[in-house]
MMTF fields as JSON, N, C-alpha, C and O atoms, coordinates in Angstrom:
{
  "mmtfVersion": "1.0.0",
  "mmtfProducer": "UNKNOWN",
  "numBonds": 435,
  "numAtoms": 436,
  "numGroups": 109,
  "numChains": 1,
  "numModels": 1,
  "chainsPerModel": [1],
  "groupsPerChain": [109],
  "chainIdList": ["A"],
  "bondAtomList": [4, 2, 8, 6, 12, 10, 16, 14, 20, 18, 24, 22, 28, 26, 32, 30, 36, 34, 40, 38, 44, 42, 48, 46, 52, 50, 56, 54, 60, 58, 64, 62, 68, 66, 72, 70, 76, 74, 80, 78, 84, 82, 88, 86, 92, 90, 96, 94, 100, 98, 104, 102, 108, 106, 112, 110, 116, 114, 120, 118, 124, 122, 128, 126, 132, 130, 136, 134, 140, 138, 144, 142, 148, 146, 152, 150, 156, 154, 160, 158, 164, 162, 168, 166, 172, 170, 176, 174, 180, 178, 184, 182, 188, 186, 192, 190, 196, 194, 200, 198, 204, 202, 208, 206, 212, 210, 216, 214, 220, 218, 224, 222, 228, 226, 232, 230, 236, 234, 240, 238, 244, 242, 248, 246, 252, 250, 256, 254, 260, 258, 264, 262, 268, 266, 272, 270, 276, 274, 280, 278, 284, 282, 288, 286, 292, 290, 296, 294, 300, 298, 304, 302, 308, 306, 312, 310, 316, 314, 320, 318, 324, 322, 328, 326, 332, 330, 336, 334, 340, 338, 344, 342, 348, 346, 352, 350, 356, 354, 360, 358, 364, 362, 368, 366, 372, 370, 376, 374, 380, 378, 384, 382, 388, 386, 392, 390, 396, 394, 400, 398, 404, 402, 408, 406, 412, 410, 416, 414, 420, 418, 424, 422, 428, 426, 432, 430],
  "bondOrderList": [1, 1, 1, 1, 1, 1, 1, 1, 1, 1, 1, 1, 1, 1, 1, 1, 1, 1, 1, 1, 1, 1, 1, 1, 1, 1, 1, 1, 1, 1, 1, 1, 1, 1, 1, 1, 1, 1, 1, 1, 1, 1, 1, 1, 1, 1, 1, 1, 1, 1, 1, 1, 1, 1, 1, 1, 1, 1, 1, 1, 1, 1, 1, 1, 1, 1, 1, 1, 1, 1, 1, 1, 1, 1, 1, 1, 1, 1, 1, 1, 1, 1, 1, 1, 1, 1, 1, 1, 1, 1, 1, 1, 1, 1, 1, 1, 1, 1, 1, 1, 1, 1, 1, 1, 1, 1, 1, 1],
  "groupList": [{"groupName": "UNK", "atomNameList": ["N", "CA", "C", "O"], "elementList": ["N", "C", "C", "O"], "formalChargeList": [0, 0, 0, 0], "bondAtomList": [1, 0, 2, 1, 3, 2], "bondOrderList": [1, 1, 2], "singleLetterCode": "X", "chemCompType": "L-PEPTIDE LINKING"}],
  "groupTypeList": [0, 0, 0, 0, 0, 0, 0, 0, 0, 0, 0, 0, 0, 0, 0, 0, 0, 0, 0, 0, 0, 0, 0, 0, 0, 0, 0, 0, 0, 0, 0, 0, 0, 0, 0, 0, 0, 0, 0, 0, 0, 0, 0, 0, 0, 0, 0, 0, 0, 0, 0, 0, 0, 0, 0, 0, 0, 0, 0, 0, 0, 0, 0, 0, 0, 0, 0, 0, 0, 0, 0, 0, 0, 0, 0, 0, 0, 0, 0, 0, 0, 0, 0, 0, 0, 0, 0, 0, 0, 0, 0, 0, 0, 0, 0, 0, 0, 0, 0, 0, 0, 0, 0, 0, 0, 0, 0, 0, 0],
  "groupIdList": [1, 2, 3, 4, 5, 6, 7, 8, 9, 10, 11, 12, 13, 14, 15, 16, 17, 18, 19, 20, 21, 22, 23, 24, 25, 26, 27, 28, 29, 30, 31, 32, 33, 34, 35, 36, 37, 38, 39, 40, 41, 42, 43, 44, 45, 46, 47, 48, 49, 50, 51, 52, 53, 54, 55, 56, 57, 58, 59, 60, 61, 62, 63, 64, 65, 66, 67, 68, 69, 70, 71, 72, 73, 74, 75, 76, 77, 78, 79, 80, 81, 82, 83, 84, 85, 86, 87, 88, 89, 90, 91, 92, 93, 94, 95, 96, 97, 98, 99, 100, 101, 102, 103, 104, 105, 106, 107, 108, 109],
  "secStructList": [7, 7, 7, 3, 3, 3, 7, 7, 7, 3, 3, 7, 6, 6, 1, 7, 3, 3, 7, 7, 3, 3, 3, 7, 4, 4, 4, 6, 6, 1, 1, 7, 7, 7, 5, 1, 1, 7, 7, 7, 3, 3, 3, 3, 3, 6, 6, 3, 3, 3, 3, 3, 3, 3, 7, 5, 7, 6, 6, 7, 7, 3, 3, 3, 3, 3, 3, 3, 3, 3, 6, 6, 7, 6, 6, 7, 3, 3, 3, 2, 2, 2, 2, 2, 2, 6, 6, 6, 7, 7, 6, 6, 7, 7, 5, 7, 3, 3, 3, 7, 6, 6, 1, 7, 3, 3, 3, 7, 7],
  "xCoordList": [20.743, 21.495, 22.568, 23.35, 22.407, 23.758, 25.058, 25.212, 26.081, 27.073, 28.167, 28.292, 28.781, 29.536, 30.624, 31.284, 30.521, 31.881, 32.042, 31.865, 32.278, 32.64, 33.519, 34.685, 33.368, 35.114, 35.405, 34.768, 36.387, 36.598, 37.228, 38.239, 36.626, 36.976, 37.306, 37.44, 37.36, 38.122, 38.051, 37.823, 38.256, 37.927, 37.428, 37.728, 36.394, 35.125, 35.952, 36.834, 34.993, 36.362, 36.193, 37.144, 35.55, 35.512, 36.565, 36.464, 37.56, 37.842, 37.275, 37.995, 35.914, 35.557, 35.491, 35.477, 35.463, 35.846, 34.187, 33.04, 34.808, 33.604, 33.634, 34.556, 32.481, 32.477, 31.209, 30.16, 31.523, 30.624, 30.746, 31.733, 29.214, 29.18, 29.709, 29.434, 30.544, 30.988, 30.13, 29.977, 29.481, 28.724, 29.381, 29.731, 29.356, 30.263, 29.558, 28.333, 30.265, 30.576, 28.969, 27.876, 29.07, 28.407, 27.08, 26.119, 26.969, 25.289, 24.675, 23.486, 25.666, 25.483, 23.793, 23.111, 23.247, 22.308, 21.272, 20.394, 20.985, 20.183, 19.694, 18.777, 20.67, 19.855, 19.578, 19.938, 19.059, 18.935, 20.158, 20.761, 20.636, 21.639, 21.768, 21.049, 22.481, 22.443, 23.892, 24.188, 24.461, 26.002, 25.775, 25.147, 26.14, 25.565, 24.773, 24.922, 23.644, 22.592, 22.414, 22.439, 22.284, 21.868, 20.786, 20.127, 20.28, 19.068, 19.014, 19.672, 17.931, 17.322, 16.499, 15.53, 17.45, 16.688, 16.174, 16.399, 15.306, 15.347, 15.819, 15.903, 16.526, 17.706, 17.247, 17.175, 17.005, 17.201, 18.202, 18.819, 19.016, 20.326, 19.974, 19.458, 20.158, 19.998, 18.368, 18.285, 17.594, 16.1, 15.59, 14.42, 16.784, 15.911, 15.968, 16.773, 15.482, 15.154, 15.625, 15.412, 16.496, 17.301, 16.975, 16.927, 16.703, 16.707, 18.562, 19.313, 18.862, 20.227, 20.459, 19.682, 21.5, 21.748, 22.537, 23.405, 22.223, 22.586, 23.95, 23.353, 25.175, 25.432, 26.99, 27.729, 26.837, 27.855, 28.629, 28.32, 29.782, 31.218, 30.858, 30.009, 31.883, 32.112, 32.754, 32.85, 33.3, 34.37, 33.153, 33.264, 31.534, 30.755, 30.392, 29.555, 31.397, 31.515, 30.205, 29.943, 29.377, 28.112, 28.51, 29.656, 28.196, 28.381, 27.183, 26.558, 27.07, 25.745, 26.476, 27.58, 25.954, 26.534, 26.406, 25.644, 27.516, 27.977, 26.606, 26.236, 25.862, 24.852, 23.887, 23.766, 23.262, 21.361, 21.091, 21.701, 19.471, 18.486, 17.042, 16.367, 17.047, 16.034, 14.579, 14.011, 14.085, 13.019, 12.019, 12.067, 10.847, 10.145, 10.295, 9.391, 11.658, 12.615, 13.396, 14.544, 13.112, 13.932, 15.01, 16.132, 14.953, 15.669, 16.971, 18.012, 16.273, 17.345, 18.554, 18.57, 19.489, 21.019, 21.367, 20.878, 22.016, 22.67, 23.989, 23.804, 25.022, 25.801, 25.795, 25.251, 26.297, 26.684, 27.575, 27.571, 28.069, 29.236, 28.78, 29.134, 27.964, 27.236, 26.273, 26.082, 25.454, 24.486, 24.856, 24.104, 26.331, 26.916, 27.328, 27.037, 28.141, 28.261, 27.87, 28.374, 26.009, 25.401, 24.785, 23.98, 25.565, 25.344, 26.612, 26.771, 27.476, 29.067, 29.743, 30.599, 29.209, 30.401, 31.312, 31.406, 31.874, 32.74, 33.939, 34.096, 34.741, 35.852, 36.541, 36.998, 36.34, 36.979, 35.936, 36.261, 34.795, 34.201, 33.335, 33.813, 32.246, 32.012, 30.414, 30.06, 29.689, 28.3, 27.543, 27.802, 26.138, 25.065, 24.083, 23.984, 23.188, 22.277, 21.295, 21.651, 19.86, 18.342, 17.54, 17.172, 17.153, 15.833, 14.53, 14.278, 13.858, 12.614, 11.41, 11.577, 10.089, 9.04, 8.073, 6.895, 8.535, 8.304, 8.862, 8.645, 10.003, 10.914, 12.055, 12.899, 11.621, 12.931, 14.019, 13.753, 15.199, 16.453, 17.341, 17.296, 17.921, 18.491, 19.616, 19.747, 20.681, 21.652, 21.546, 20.813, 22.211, 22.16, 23.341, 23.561, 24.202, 25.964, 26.141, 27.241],
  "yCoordList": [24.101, 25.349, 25.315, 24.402, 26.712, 26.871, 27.42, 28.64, 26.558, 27.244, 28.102, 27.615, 29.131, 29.578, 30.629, 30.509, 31.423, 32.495, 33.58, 33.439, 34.304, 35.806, 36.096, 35.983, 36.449, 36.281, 37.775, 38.766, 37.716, 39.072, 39.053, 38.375, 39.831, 39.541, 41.125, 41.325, 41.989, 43.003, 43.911, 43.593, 45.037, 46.79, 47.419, 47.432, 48.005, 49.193, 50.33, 50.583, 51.242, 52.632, 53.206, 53.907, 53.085, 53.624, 52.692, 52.449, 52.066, 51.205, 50.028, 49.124, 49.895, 48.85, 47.38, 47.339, 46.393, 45.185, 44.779, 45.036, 44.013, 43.542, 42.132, 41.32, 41.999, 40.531, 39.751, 40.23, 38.55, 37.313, 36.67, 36.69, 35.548, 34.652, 33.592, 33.324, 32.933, 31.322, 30.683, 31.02, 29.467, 28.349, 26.629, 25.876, 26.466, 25.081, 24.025, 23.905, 23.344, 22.482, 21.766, 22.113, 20.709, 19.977, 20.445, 19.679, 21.81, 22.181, 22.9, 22.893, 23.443, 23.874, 23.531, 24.316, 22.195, 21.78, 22.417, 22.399, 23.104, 23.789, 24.76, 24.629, 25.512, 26.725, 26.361, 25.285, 27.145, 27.012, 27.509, 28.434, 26.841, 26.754, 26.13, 25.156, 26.492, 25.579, 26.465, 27.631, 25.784, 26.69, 27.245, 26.58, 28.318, 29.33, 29.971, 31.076, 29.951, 30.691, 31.506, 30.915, 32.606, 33.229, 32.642, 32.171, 32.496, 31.831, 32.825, 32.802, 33.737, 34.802, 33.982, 33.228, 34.582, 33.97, 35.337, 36.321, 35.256, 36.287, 36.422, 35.253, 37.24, 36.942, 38.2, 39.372, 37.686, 38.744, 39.085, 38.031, 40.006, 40.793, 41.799, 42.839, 41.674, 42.342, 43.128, 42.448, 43.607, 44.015, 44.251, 44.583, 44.019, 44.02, 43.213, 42.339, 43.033, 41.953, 42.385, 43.443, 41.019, 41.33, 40.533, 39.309, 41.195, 40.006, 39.732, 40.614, 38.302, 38.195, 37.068, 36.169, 37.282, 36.211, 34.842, 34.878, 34.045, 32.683, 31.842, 31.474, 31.558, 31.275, 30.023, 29.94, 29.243, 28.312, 28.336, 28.64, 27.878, 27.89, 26.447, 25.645, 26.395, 25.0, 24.163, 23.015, 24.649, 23.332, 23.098, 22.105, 23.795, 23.428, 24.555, 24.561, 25.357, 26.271, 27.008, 27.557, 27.165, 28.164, 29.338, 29.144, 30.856, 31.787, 32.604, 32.389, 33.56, 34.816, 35.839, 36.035, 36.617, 37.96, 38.92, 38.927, 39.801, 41.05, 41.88, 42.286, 42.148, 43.081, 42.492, 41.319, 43.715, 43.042, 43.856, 44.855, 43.331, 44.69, 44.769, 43.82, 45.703, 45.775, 45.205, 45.575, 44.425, 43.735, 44.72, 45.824, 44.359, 44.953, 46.579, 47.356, 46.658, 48.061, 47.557, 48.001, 46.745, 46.331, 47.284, 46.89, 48.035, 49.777, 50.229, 50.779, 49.586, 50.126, 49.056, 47.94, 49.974, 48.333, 48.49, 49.34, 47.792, 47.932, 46.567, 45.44, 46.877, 46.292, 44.877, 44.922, 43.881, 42.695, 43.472, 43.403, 44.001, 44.62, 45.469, 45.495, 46.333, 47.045, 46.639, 47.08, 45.601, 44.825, 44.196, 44.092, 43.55, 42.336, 43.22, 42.865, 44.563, 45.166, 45.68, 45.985, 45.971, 46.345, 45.13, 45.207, 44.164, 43.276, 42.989, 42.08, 43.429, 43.054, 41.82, 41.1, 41.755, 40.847, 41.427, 42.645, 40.719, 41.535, 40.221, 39.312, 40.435, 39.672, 38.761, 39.044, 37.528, 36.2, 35.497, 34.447, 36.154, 35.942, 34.208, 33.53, 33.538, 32.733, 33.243, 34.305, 32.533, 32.73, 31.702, 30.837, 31.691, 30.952, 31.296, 32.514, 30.543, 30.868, 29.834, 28.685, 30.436, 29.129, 29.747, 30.92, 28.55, 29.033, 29.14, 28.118, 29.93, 30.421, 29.548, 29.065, 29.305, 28.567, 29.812, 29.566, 30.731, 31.677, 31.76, 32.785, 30.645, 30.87, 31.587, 31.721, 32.096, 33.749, 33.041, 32.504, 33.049, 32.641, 33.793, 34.923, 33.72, 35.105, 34.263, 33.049, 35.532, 35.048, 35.337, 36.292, 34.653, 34.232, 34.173, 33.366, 35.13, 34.985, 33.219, 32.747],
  "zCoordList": [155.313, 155.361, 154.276, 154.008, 153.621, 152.481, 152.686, 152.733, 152.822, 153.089, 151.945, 150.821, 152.236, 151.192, 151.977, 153.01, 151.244, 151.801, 150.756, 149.545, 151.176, 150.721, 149.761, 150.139, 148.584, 147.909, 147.537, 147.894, 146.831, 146.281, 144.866, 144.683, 143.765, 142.355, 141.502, 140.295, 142.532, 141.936, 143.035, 144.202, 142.604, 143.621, 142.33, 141.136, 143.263, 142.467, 142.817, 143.638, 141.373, 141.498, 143.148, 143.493, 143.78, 145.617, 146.018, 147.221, 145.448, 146.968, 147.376, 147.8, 147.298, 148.141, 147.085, 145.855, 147.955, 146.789, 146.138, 146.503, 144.989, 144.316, 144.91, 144.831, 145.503, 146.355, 145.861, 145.431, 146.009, 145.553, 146.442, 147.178, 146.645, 147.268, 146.559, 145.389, 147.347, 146.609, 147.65, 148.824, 146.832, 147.34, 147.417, 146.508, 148.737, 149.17, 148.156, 148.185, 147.358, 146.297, 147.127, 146.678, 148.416, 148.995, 149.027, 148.943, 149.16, 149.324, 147.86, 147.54, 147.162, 145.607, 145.25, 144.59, 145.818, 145.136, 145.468, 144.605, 146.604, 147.573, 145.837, 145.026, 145.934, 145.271, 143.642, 143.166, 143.048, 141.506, 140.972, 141.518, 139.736, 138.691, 137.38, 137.156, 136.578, 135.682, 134.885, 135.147, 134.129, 133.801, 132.625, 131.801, 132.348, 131.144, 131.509, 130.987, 132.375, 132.451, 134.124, 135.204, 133.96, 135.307, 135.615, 134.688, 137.047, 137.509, 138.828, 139.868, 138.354, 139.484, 141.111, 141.196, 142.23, 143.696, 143.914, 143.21, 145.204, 146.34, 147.121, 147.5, 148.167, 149.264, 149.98, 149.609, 150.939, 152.376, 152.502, 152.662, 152.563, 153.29, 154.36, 153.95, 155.629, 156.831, 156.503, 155.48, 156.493, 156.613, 155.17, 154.98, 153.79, 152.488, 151.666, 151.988, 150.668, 149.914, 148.507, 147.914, 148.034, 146.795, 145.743, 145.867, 144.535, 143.403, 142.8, 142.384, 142.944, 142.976, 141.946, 141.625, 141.577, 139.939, 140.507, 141.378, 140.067, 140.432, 139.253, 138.242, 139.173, 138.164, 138.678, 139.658, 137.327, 137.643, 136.264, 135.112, 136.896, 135.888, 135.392, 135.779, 134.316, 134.173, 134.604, 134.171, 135.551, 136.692, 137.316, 138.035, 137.372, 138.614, 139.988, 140.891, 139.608, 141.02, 141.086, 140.016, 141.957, 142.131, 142.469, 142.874, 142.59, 143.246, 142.6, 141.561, 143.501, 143.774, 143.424, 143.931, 142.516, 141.418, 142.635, 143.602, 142.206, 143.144, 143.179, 144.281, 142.102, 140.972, 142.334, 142.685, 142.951, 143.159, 142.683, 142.302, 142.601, 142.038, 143.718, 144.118, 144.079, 144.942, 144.582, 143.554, 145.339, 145.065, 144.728, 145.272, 143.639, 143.546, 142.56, 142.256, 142.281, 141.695, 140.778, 140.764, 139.991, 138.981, 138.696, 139.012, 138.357, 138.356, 139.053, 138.692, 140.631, 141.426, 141.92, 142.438, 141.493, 141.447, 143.103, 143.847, 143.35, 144.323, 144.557, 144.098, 145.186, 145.538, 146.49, 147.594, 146.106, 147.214, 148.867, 150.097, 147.979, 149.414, 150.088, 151.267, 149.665, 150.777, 151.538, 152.672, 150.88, 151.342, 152.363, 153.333, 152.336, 153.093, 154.496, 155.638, 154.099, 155.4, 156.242, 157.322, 155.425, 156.417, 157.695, 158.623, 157.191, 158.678, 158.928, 159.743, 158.527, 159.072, 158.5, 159.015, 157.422, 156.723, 155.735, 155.589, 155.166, 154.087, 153.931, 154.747, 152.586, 151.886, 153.197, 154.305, 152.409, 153.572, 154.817, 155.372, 155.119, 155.85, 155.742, 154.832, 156.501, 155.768, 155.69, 156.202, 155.131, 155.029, 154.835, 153.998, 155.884, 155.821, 155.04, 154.89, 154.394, 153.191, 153.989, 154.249, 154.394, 154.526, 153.877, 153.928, 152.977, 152.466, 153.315, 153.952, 153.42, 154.369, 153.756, 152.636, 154.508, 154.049, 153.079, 152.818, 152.754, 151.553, 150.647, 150.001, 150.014, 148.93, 148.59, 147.704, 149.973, 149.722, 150.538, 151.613, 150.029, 150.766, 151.753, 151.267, 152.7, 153.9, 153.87, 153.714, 154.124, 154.796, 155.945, 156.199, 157.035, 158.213, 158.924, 159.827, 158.477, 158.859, 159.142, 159.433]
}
């Protein structure tokens, strides 16, 4: 199981925050990364499926880009924060990440 947490790295012109997953230093290894380079997962968020950017700093830190794109819709953007609230999370919260025996990773509050 991946642990992380909710952050917040600005406000979108609505108000609502621009949120990222931060990924706990200890499990980081779970997902794909490499620093400089986005590294595309799949992620379940409450009943849909997201193509989501994978990326690390150079101190090491992992986190999951605010940006999805709907699976299968390259096209269609959509938000971390709306995604996140439609199961009731949002800024400060913590979050579970398992990867499924299909490759596709869910969060799992």
């Amino acid at each position: 199981m991946i642990s992380g947490s909710v952050t917040r790295q600005g406000i979108y012109a609505d108000k609502k925050d621009i949120c990222e997953l931060y990924i706990d230093k200890d499990c980081s290894h779970y997902l794909p990364h490499e620093h400089g380079k986005k590294k595309i997962i799949n992620i379940n968020i409450g009943t849909k499926t997201y193509e989501a950017g994978v990326h690390e700093t150079k101190e090491g830190v992992v986190w999951i880009s605010s940006v999805l794109y709907e699976r299968n819709q390259k096209k269609v953007k959509a938000r971390l924060v709306d995604a996140l609230a439609a199961i009731g999370l949002r800024k400060g919260d913590p979050v579970k990440i398992k990867l499924n025996n299909d490759g596709i990773f869910s969060v799992v509050r």
